[in-house]
C-alpha positions in Angstrom: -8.5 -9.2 -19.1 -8.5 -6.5 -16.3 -11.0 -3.9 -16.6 -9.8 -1.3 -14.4 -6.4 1.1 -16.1 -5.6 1.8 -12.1 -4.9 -0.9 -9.0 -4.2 0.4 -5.7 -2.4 -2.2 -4.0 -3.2 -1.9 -0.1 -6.2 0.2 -0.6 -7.1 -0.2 3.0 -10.1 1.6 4.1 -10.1 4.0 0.8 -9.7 6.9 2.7 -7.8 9.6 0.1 -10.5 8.3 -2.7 -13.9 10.4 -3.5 -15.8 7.6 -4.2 -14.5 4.9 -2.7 -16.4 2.4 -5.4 -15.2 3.8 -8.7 -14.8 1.5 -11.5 -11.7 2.6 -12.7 -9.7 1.5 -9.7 -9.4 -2.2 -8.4 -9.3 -2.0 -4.9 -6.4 -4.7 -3.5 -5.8 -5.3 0.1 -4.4 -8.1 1.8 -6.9 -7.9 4.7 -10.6 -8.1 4.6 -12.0 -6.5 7.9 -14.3 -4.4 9.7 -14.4 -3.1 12.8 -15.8 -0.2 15.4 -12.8 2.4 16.2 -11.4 4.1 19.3 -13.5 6.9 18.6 -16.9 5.2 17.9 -16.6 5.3 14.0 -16.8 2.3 11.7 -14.2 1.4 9.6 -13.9 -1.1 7.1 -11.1 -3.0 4.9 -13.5 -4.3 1.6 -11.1 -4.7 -1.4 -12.5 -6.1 -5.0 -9.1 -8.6 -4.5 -7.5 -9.7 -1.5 -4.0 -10.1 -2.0 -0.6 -9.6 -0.8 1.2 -6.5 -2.5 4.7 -9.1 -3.1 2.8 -11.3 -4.8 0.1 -10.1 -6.8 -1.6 -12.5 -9.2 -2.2 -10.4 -12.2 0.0 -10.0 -15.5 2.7 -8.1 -16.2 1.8 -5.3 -18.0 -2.0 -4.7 -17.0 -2.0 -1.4 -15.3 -1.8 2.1 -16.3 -1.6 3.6 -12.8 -0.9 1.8 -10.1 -1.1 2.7 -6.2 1.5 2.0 -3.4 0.5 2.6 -0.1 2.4 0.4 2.2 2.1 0.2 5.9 4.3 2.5 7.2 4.5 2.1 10.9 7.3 -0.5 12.0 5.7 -1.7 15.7 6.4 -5.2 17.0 3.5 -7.0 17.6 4.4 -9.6 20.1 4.1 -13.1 18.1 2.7 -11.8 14.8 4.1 -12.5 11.6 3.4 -9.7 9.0 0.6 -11.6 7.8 -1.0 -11.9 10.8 -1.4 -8.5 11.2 -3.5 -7.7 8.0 -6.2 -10.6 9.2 -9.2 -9.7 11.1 -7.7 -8.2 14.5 -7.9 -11.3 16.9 -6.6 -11.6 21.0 -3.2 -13.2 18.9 -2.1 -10.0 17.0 -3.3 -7.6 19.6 -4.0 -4.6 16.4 -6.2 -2.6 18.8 -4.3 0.9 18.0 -6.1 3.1 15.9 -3.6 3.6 13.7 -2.7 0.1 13.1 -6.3 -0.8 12.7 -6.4 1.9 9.7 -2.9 1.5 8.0 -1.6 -1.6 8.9 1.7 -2.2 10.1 5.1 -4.0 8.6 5.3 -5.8 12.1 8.4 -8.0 13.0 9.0 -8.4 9.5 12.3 -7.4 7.3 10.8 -4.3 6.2 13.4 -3.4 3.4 12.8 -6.9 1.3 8.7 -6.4 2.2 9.0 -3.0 0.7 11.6 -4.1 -1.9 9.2 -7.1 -3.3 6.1 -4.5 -3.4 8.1 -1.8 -5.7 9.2 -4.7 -8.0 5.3 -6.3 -8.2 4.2 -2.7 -8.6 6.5 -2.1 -11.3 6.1 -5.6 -12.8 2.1 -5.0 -13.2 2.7 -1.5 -14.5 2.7 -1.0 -18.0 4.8 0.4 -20.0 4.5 4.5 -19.9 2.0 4.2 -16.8 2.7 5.8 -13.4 3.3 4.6 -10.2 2.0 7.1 -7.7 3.7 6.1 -4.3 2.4 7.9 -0.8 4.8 6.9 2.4 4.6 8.7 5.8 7.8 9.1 7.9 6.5 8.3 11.1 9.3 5.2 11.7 11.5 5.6 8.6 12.6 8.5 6.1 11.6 8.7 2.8 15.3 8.5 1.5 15.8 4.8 3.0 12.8 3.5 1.2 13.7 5.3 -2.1 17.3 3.3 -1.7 14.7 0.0 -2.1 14.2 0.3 -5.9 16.1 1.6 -8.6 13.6 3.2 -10.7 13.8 7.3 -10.5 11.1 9.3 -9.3 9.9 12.1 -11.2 8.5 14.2 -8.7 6.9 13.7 -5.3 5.1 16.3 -2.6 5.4 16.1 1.2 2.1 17.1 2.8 0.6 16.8 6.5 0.9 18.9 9.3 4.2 18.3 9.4 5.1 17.6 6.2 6.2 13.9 6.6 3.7 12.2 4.7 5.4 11.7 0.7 3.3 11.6 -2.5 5.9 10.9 -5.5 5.3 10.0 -8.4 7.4 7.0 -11.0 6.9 6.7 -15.1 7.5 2.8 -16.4 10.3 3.5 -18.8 8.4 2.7 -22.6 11.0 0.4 -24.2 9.0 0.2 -26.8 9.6 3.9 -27.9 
């Protein structure tokens, strides 16, 4: 039995939550790490789960909001698998940038099956009537190409940012059971 209705799946550093410990959400990242940025600040990655967000080991079912919000940024880290990326920054993945310390990165991976598998575990974990609220920033790649990776239908989404490239939309499960 899952406790919290809501799972953000790559919860990061927590940084668009008030309270950054509140029950109702189980925090999911597949890095645990903690660190001093560029600009003297800390910053850390603690998740209630650490898991990947293509292979999550909960039910189907279990959720009634879930949160996606994938790396965005597509650099290639010189001999770094994805995975490497989201462990504790080392002298082998070189993830000294500030912005890959605090969102991640997808890496030298194939970006449009990572992103594929993560709407179909977000969905599959969803249940029926919940929403899927999914954030993406087009820093490296439009909106519109990573909307083509799942064939659910948003309902609505928002850009925001200074320059309006960072997309909130919003997904309803489809209740079969109507």
């Amino acid at each position: 039995m899952i406790n919290s209705p809501i799972l953000d799946t790559c919860c990061g550093g927590k940084m668009f939550y008030f309270d950054k410990h509140d029950d109702r959400v189980l925090f999911q990242d597949i890095r645990k790490m903690e660190t001093t940025l560029c600009d003297g600040r800390h910053f850390e990655v603690n998740p209630d789960v650490q898991a990947d967000f293509t292979n999550m080991p909960y039910p189907d079912n279990s959720f009634r909001m879930v949160v996606f919000d994938p790396p965005h940024l597509l650099r290639s880290i010189e001999n770094c698998k994805t995975c490497d990326i989201y462990n504790e920054p080392s002298p082998k993945n070189k993830v000294t940038g500030y912005q890959m310390i605090k969102y991640g990165a997808l890496g030298n991976a194939d970006w449009k099956e990572v992103l594929r598998k993560g709407f179909a575990e977000c969905f599959r974990v969803l249940m029926p009537g919940g929403f899927l609220i999914f954030k993406w920033n087009e820093t490296d790649i439009k909106v519109s190409e990573i909307l083509k990776l799942t064939s659910e239908t948003p309902i609505f989404g928002h850009p925001s940012g200074k320059r309006s490239n960072t997309h909130w939309i919003c997904f309803m499960k489809e209740d079969y059971n109507k």
